[in-house]
VOPAGU-2260 file (C-alpha; in pm, 1 decimal, decimal comma):
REM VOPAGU-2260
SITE   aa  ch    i         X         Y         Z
SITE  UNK   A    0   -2017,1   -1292,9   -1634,0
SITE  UNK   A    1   -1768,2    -983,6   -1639,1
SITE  UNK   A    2   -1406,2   -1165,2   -1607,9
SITE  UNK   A    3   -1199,6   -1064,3   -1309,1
SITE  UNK   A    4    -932,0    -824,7   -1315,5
SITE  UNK   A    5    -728,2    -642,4   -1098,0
SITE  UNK   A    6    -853,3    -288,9    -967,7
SITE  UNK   A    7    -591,1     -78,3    -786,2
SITE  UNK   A    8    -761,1     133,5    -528,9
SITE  UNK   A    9    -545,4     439,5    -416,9
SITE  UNK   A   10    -536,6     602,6    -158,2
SITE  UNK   A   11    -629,6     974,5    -188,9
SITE  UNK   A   12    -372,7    1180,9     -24,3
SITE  UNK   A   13    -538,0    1356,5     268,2
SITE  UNK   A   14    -546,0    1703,2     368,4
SITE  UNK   A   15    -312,9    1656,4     674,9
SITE  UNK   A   16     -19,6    1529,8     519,5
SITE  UNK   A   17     257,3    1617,8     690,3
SITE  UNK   A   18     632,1    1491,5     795,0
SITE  UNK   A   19     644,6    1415,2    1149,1
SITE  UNK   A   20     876,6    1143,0    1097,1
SITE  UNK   A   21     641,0     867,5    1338,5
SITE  UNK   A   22     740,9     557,8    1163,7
SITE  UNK   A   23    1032,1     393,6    1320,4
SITE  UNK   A   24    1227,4     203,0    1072,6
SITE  UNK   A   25    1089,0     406,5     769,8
SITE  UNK   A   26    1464,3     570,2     701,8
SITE  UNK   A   27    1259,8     794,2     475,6
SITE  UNK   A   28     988,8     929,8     696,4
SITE  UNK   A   29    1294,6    1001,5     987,6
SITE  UNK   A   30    1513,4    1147,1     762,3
SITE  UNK   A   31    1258,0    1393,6     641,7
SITE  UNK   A   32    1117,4    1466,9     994,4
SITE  UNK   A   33     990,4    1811,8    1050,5
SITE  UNK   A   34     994,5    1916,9     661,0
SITE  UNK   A   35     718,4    2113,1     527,2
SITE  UNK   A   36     487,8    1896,3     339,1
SITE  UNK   A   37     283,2    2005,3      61,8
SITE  UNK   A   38    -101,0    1787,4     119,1
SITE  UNK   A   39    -169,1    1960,9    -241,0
SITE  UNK   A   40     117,6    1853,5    -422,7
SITE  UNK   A   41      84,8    1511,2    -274,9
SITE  UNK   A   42    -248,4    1482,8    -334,4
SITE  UNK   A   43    -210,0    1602,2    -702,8
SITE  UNK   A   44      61,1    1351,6    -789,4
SITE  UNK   A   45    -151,3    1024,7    -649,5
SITE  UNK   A   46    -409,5    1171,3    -842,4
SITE  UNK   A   47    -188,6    1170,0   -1191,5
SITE  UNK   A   48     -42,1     824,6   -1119,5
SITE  UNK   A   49    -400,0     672,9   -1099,7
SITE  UNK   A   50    -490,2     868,9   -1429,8
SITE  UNK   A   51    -172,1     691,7   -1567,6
SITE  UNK   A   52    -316,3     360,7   -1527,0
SITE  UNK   A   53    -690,9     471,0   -1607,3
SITE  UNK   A   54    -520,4     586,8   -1934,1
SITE  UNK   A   55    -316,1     242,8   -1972,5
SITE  UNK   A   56    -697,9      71,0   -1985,8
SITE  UNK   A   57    -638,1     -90,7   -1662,0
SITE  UNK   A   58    -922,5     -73,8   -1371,8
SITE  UNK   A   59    -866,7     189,6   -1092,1
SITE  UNK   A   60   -1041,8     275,3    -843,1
SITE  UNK   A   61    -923,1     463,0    -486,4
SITE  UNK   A   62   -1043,9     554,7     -97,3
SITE  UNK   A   63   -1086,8     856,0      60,2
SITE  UNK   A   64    -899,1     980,1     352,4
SITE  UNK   A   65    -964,3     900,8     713,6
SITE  UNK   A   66   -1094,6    1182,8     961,4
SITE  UNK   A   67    -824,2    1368,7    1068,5
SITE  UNK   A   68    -748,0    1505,2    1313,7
SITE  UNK   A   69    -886,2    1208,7    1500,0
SITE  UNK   A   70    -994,2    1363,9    1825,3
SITE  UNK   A   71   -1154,7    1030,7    1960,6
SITE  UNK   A   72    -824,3     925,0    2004,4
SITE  UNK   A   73    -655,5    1185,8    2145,4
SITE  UNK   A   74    -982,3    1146,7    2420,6
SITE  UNK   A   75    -932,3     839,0    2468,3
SITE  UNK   A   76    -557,5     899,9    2506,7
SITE  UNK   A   77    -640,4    1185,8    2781,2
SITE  UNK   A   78    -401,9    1419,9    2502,4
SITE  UNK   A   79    -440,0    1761,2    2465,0
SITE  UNK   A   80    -262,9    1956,1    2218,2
SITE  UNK   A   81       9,8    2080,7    2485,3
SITE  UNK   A   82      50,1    1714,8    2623,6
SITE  UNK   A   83     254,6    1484,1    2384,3
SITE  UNK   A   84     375,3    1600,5    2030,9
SITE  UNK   A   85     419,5    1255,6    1890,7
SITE  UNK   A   86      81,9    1140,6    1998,0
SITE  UNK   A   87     -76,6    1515,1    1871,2
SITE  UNK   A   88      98,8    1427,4    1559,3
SITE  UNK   A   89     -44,5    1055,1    1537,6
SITE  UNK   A   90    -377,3    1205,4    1551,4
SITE  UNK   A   91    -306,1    1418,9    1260,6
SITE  UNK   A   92    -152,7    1137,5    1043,5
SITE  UNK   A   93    -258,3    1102,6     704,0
SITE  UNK   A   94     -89,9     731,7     642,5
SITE  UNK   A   95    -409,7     613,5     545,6
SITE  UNK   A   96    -292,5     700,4     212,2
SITE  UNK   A   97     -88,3     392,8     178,9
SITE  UNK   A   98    -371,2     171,1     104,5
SITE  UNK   A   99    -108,9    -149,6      68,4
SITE  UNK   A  100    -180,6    -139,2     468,7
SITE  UNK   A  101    -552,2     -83,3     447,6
SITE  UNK   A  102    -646,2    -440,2     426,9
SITE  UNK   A  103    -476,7    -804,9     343,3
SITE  UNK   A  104    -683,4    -928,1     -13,2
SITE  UNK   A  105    -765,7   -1314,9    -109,1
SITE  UNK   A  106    -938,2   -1325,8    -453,2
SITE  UNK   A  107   -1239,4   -1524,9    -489,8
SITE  UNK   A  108   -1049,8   -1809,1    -679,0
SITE  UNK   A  109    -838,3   -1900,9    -395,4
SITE  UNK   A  110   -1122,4   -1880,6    -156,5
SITE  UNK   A  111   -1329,1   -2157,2      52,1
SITE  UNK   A  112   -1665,3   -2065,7     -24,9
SITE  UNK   A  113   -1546,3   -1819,3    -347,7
SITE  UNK   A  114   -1589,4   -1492,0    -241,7
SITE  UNK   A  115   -1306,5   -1197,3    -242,5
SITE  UNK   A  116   -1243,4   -1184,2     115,8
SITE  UNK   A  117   -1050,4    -858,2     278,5
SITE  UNK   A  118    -905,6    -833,9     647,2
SITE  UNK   A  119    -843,0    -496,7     724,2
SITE  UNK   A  120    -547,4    -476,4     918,7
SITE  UNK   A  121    -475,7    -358,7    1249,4
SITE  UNK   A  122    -153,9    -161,3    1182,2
SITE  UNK   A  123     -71,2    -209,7    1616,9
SITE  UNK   A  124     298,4    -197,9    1601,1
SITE  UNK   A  125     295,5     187,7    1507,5
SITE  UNK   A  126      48,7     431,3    1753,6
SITE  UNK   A  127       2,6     697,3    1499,6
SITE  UNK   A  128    -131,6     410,9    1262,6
SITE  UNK   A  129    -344,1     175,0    1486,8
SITE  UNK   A  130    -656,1     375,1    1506,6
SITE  UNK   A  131    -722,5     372,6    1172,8
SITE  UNK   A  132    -867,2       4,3    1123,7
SITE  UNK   A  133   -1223,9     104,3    1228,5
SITE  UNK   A  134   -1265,2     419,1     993,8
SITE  UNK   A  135   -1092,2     168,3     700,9
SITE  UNK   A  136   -1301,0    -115,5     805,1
SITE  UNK   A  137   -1607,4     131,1     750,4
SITE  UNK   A  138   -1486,2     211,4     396,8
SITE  UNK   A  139   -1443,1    -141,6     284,8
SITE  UNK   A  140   -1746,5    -269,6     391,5
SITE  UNK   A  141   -1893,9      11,9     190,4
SITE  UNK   A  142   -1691,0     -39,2    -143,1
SITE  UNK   A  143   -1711,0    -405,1    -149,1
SITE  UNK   A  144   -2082,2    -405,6      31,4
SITE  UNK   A  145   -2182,2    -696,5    -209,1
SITE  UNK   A  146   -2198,9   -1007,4      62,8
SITE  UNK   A  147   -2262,4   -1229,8    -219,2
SITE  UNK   A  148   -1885,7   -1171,8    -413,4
SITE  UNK   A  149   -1715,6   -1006,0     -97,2
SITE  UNK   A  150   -1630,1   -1078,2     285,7
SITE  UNK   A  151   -1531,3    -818,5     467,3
SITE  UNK   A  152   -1362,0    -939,9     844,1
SITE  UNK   A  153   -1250,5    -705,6    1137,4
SITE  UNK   A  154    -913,1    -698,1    1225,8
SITE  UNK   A  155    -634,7    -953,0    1405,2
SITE  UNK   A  156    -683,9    -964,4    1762,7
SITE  UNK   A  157    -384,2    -663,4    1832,8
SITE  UNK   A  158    -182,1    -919,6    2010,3
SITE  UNK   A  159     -96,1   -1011,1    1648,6
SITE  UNK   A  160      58,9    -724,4    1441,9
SITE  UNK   A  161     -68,7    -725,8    1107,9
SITE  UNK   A  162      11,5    -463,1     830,0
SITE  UNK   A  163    -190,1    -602,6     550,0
SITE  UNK   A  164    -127,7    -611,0     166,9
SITE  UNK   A  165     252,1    -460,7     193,2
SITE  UNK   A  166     340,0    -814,4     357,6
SITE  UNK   A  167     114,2   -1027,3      95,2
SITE  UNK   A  168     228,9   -1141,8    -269,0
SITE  UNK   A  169       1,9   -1358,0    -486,2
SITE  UNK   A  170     129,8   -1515,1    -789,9
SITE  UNK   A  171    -116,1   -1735,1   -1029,3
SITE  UNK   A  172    -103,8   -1739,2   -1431,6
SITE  UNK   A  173    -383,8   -1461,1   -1456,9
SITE  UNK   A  174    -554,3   -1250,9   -1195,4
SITE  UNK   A  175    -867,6   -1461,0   -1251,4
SITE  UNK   A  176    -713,7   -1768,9   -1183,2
SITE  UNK   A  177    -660,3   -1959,7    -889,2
SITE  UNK   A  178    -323,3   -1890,8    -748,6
SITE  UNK   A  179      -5,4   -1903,0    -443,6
SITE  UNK   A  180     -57,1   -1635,7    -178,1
SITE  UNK   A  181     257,8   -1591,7      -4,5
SITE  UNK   A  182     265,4   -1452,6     323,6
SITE  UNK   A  183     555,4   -1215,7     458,4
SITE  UNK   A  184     642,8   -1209,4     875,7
SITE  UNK   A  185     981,8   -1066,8    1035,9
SITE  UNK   A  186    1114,5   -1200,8    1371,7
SITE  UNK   A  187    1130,5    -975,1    1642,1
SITE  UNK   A  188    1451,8    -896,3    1851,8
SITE  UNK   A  189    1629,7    -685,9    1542,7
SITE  UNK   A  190    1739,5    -334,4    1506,4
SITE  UNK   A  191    1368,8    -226,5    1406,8
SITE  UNK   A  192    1026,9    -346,1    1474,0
SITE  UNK   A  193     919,6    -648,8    1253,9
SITE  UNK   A  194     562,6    -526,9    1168,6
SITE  UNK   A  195     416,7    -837,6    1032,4
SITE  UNK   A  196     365,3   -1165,2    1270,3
SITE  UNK   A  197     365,5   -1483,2    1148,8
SITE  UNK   A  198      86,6   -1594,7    1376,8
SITE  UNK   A  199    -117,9   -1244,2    1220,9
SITE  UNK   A  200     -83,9   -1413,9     846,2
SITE  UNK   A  201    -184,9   -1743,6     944,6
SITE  UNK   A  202    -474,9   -1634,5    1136,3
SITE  UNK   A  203    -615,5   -1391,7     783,8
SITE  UNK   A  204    -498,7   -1708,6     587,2
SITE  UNK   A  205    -722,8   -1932,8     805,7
SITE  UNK   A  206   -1031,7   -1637,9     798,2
SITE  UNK   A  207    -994,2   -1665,3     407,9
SITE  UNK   A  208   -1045,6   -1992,8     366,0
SITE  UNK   A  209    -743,3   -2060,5     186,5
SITE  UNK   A  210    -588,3   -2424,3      93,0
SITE  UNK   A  211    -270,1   -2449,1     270,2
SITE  UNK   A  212    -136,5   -2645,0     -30,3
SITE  UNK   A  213    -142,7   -2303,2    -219,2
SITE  UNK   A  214     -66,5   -2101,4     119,9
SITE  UNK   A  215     341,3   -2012,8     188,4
SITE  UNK   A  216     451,3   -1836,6     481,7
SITE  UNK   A  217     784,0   -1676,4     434,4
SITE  UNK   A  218    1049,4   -1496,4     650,5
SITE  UNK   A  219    1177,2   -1166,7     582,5
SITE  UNK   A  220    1520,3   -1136,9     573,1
SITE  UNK   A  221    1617,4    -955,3     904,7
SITE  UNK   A  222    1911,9    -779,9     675,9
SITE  UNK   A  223    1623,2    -608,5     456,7
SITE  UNK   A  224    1422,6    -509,4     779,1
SITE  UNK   A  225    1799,8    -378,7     934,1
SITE  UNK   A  226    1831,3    -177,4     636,7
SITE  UNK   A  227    1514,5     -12,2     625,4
SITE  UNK   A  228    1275,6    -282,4     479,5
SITE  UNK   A  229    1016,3    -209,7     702,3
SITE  UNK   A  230     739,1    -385,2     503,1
SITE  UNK   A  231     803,8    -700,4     223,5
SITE  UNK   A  232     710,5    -437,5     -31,1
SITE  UNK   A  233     994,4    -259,8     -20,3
SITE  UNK   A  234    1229,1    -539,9     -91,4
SITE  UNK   A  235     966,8    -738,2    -323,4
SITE  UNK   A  236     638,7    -757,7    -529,5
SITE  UNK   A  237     476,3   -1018,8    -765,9
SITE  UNK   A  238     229,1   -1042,5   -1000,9
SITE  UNK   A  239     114,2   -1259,8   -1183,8
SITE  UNK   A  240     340,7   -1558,5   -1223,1
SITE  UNK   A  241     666,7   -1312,0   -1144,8
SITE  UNK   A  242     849,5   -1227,7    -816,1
SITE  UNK   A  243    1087,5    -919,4    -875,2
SITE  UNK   A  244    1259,7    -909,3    -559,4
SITE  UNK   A  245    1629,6    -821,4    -410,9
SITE  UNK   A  246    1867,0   -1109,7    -345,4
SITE  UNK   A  247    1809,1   -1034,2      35,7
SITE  UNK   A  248    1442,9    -978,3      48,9
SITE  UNK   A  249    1372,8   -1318,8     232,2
SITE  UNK   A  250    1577,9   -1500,7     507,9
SITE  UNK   A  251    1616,9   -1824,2     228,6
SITE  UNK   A  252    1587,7   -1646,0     -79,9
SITE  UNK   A  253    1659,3   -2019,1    -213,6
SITE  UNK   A  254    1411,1   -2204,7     -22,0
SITE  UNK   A  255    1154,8   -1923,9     -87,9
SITE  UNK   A  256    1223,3   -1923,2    -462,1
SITE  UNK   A  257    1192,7   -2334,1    -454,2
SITE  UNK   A  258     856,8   -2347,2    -263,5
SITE  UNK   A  259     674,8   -2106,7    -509,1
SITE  UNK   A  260     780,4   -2253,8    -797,3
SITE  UNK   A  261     712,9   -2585,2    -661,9
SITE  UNK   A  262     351,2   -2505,0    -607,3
SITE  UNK   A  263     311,6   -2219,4    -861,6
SITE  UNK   A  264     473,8   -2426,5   -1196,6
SITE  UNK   A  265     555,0   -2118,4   -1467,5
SITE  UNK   A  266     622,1   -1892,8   -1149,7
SITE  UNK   A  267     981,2   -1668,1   -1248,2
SITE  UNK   A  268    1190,1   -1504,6   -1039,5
SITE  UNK   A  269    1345,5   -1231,0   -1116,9
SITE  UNK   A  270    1600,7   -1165,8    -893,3
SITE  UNK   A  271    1834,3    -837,4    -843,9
SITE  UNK   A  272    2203,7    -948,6    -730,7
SITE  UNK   A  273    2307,1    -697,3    -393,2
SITE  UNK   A  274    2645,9    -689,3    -650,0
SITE  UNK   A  275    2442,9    -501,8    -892,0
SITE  UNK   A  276    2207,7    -297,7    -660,7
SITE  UNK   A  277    2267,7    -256,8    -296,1
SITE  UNK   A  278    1998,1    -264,1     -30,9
SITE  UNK   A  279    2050,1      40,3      51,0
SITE  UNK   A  280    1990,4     150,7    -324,2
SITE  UNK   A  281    1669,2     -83,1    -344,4
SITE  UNK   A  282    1576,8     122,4     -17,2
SITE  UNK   A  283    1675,4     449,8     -75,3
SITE  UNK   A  284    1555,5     430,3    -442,4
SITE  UNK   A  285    1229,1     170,8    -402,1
SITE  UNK   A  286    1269,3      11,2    -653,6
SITE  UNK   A  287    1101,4    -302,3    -523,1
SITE  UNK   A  288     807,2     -63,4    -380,8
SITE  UNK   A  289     657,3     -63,3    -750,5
SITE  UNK   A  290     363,3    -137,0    -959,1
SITE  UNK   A  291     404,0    -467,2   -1147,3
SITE  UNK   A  292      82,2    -459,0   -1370,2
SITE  UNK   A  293      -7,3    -636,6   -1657,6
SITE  UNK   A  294    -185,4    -377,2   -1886,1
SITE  UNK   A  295    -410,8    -523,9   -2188,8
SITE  UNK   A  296    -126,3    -542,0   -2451,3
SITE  UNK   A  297     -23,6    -820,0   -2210,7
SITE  UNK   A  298     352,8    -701,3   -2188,6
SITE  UNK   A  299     426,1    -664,7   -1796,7
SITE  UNK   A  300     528,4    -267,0   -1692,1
SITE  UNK   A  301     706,7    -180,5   -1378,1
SITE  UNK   A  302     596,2     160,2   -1241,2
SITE  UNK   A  303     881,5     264,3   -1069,4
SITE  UNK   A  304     919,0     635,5    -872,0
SITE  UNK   A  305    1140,4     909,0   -1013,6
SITE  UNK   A  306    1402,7     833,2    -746,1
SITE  UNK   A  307    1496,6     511,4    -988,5
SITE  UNK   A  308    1610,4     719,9   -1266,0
SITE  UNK   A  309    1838,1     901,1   -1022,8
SITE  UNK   A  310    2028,1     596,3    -822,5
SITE  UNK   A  311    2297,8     483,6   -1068,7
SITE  UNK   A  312    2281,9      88,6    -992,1
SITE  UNK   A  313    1931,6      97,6   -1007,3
SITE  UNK   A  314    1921,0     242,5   -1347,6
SITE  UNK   A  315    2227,7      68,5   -1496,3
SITE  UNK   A  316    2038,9    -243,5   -1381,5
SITE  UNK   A  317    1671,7    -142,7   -1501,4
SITE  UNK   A  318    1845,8     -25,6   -1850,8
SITE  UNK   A  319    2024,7    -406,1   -1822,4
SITE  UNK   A  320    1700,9    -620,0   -1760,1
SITE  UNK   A  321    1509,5    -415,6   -2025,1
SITE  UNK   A  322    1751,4    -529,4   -2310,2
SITE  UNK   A  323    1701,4    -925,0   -2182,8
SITE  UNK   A  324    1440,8   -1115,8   -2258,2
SITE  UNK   A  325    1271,1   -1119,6   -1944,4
SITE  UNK   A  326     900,1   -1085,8   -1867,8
SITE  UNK   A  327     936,5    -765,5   -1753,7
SITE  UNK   A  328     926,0    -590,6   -2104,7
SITE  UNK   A  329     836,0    -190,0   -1984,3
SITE  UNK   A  330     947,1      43,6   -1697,0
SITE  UNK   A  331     777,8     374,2   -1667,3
SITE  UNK   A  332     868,0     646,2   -1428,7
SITE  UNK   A  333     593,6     824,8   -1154,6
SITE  UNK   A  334     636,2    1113,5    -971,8
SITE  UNK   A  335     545,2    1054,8    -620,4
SITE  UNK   A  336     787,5    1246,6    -406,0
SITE  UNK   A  337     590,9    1386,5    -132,0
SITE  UNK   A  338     476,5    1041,3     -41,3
SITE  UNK   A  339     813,9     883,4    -119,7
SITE  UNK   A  340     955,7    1160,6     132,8
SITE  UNK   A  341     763,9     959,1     379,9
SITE  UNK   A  342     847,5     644,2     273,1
SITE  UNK   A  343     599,9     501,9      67,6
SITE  UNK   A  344     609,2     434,4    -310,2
SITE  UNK   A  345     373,2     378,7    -584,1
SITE  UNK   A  346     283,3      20,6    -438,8
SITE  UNK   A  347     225,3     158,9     -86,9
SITE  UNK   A  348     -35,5     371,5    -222,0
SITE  UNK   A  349    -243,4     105,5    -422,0
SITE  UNK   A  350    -464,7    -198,7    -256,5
SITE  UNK   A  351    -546,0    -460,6    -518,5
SITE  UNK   A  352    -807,4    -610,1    -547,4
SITE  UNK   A  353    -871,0    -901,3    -822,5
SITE  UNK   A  354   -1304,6    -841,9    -865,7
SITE  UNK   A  355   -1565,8    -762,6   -1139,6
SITE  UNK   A  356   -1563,1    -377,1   -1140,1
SITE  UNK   A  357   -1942,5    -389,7   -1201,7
SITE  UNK   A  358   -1954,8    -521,0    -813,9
SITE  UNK   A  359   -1755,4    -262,6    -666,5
SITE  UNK   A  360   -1978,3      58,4    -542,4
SITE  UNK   A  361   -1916,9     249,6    -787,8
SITE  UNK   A  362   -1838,8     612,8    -619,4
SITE  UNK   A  363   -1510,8     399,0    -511,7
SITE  UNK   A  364   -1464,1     364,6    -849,8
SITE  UNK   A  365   -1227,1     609,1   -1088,8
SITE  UNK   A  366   -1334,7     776,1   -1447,7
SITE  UNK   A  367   -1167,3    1083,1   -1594,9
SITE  UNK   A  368   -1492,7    1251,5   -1480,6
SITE  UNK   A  369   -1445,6    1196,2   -1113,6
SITE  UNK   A  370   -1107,3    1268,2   -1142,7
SITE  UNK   A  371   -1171,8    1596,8   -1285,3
SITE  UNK   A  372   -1405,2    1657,2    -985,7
SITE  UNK   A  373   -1187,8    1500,7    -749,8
SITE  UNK   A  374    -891,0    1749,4    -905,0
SITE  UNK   A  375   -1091,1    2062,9    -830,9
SITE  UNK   A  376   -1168,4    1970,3    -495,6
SITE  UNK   A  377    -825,1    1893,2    -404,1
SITE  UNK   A  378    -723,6    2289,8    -569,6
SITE  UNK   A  379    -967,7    2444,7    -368,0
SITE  UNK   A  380    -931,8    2296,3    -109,8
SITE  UNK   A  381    -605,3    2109,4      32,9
SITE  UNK   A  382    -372,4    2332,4     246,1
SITE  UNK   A  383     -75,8    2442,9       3,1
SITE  UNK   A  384     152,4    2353,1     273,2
SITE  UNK   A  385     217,4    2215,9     658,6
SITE  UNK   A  386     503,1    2317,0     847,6
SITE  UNK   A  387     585,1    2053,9    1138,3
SITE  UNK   A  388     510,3    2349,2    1383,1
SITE  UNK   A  389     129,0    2392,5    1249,2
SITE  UNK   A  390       9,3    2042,6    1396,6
SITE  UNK   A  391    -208,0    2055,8    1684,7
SITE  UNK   A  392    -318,8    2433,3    1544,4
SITE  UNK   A  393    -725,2    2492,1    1556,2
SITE  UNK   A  394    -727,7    2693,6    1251,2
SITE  UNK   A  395    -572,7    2422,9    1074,8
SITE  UNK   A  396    -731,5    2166,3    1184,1
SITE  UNK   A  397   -1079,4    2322,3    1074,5
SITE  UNK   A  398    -932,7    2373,3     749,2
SITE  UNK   A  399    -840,7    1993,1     715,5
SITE  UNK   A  400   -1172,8    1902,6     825,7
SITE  UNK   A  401   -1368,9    2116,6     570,6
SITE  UNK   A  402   -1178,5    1964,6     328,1
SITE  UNK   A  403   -1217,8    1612,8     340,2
SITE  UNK   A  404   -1594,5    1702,2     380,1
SITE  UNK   A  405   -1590,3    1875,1      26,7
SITE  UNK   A  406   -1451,2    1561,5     -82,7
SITE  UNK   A  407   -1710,1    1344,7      42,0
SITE  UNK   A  408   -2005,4    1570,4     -34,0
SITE  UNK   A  409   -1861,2    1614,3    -421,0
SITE  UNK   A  410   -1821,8    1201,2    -408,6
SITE  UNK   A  411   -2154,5    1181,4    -252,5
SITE  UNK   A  412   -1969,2     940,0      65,2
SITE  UNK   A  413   -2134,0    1179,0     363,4
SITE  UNK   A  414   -2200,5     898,5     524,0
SITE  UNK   A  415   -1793,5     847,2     619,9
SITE  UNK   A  416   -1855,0    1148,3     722,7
């Protein structure tokens, strides 16, 4: 049998993106309200990042973006396009492309009955994003359509706001091993929404089948959510046995820190000081909103956006940690601005997934064939650009529709049609 590895599925950029700054507490996404977006660009640069890792010889694969815009909602919303601008723009919203939200992921090793289990997740806390579980829900259970290896589960009952992956760290000595799955909630009451309920992680934790001796449920500092932390990823990621996280990522970074490595032994943390790097650096720069992947030479590389280079702290302390002796021995830059100008960074755009390729379907699955094809599809046919005051406009919308259906027609995926 095939060993398991991790595949990073991203999410291809859709047609509609566009900055219409919907995502209270993303400081990036309000700041950049009604900017002209370029879906192309975007696209194009999601694209190159997965080819980076392809080329690395690590497993890729990616989803394809929802249908936008989503009239059912609008419908079901009574909304026409001279009713509501924010809700117009929801329908329009190509977030989907963060696929750290698409779904919360508990490899088969950790698992009851030892299956990969995924709960897609409900995303209720923001309207533009809580009508795309169903459409996501329909990919997964198409990718990972293999009931034998995978379990695919609906979402949290809404009451319970649940954002998925970006609030979910697992740390074990290999991927294929069975490991700690540490769950992220805020408490409500603070300056911004806390996305991620406790009572949402317990209840995907319980689905999964997990042993609460290797189950931690954490709480996210309420500083890091104040500041613009609006999901765990931003102020943290793991991977393998390593936590790279800001000093005031969690509400007892001590406590937290003690718990993992009491039930993860060889867990380390590597921890940035606020006296070296600020929160509002780690925000504004995301560097915590990373890849942490452990490519086949073994020697763990941060992926880290351009924006790192160009925050003083955060370089002076990346160039710092490099010439220690720590396990993080590589940090390579991505550019990913048109997403980052909406606040999400290279790990809001992956999923992982710890799975034999050979079990995935493979059209969800990346080669530098298909993303050649997928390339030329995105060239011909992704609007250049989207102005804030083209939403809601016929002609566009047509144009956004054609071209997700040239996607899925070249991919042969009519059926998410």
């Amino acid at each position: 049998m095939t060993a398991l590895q991790e595949i990073n599925f991203d999410g291809i950029v859709g047609p509609s993106h566009n900055y219409a700054g919907l995502s209270l507490g993303n400081l990036a996404a309000t700041k950049n309200a009604g900017a002209t977006a370029y879906p192309r660009a975007a696209a194009l640069q999601g694209l190159a990042k997965m080819r980076r890792n392809m080329a690395a010889g690590l497993a890729q694969g990616f989803f394809v973006p929802l249908p936008r815009p989503d009239a059912g909602w609008l419908e079901a919303l009574a909304v026409d396009d001279a009713t509501d601008p924010a809700l117009v723009a929801g329908a329009w919203s190509a977030s989907s492309m963060w696929t750290a939200n698409a779904a919360t992921v508990s490899p088969a090793p950790d698992t009851a009955d030892g299956r990969c289990h995924l709960t897609v997740a409900n995303l209720v806390t923001m309207p533009h994003r809580s009508h795309e579980w169903a459409d996501t829900l329909a990919q997964l259970r198409l990718a990972f359509a293999d009931q034998a290896r995978f379990a695919v589960h609906g979402p949290v009952p809404p009451t319970f706001g649940d954002e998925g992956a970006a609030n979910h760290m697992r740390l074990a000595p290999a991927h294929g091993e069975p490991g700690l799955e540490v769950f992220v909630y805020g408490r409500p009451g603070g300056r911004f929404p806390a996305r991620q309920h406790e009572q949402a992680s317990r209840i995907v934790a319980r689905r999964h089948g997990l042993d609460p001796a290797r189950s931690l449920f954490v709480e996210q500092s309420g500083e890091a959510i104040a500041a613009g932390a609006f999901h765990n990823d931003v102020v943290a990621v793991a991977n393998e046995s390593v936590l790279f996280c800001h000093a005031q990522a969690f509400a007892d970074p001590a406590g937290t820190y003690a718990a993992i490595q009491a039930r993860c032994p060889g867990a380390q943390v590597v921890e940035v000081p606020a006296s070296a790097v600020s929160l509002g650096d780690a925000i504004a720069s995301y560097l915590f909103n990373a890849q942490l992947l452990t490519p086949p030479s073994g020697e763990m590389t941060l992926v880290v956006p351009e924006e790192c280079r160009e925050n003083g702290a955060v370089w002076t302390w990346l160039q710092a940690m490099l010439a220690g002796n720590g396990p993080i021995r590589h940090v390579e830059m991505v550019d990913v601005r048109q997403s980052m100008a909406n606040g999400g960074g290279p790990a809001c755009l992956r999923l992982r997934v710890v799975a034999d390729p050979a079990t995935v379907d493979p059209r969800f699955m990346l080669d530098e064939a298909k993303a050649a094809l997928i390339e030329e599809v995105i060239a011909a046919h992704w609007p250049e650009s989207i102005a804030i005051a083209q939403i809601g406009d016929p002609a566009l919308a047509q144009a956004v529709r054609s071209a997700r259906t040239a996607l899925l027609d070249a991919l042969d995926l009519a059926q998410l049609a």
